[in-house]
N, C-alpha and C positions, 0 to 999 in steps of 0.2 A: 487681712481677710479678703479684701477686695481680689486681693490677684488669687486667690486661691477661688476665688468665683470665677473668675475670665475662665481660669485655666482646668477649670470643672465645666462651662459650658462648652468649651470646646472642645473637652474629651466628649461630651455626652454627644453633641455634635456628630464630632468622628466616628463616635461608635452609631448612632442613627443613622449615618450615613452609610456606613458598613453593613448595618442589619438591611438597610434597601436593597443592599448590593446581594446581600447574602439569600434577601426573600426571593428577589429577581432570578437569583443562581439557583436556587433551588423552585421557585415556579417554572426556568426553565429545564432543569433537571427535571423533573417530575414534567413537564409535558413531553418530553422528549423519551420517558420511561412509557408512559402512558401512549402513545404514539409505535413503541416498538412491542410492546404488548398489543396492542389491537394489529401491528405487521402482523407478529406471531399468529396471531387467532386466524388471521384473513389468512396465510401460509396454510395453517391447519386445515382447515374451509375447503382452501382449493385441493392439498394431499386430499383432502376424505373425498370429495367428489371425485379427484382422477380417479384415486381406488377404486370406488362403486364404479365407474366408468369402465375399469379395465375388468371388476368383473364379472360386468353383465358380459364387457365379452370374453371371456373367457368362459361364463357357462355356454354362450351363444355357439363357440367355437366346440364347447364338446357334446352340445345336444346335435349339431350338423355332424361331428363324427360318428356318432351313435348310431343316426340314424343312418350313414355310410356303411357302416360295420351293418346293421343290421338286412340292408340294400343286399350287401355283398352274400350275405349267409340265404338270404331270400332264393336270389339265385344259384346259387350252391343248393339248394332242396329244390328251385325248380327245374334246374338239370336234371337231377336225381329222381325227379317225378317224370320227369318226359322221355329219361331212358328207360323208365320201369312202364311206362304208357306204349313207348316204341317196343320195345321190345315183350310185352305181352300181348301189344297188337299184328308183330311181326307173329307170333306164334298161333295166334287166334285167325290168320288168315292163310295160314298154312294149313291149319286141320280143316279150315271151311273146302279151300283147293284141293285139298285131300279125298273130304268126305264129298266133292262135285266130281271129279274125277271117278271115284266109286260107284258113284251115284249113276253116271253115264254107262260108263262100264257095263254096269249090271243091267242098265234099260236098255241097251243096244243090245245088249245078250235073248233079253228074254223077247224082244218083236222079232229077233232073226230065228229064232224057234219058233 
């Protein structure tokens, strides 16, 4: 019975020693799980803020095209406005040269009578 004692302590032994080994393996497995999970989140973290980063500019870039676009139509009707100004005041000053013209015309006429 004795050596069946020795040789029971020693396994228990062994195997205590094993579980150290085993706790040790897996407290560091698990901090090393734990450790790559918070990588992960931190990764995430930084994708979501570049994102929101790219699309402030990305609205930034199409509120400046918009209002490029809307620059450009501005001018496009304010031509459109200053030919139709030009040109009703070209005609509006031809009927004035017209009706001065007449005007003289007819006062020269009527003191040479």
């Amino acid at each position: 019975m004795r050596i069946n004692l020795e040789s029971m302590k020693t396994s228990f032994a062994a195997v205590a020693q094993k579980a150290k080994v085993r706790k040790g393996m897996l407290t560091i497995i698990a901090v090393f799980f734990v450790l790559q999970i918070y990588f992960v989140r931190e990764l995430l973290a930084a994708e979501l803020l570049f994102g929101m980063g790219f699309a402030v500019l990305f609205v930034m870039g199409l509120i400046f095209y918009f209002i490029g676009m809307i620059g450009e139509r501005g001018l496009e009707l304010g031509e459109a406005g200053v030919r139709m100004i030009a040109s009703t005041t070209r005609r509006g000053i031809e009927g004035m040269e017209y009706v001065n013209r007449k005007a003289f015309r007819n006062a020269g006429s009527e003191s040479a009578q």
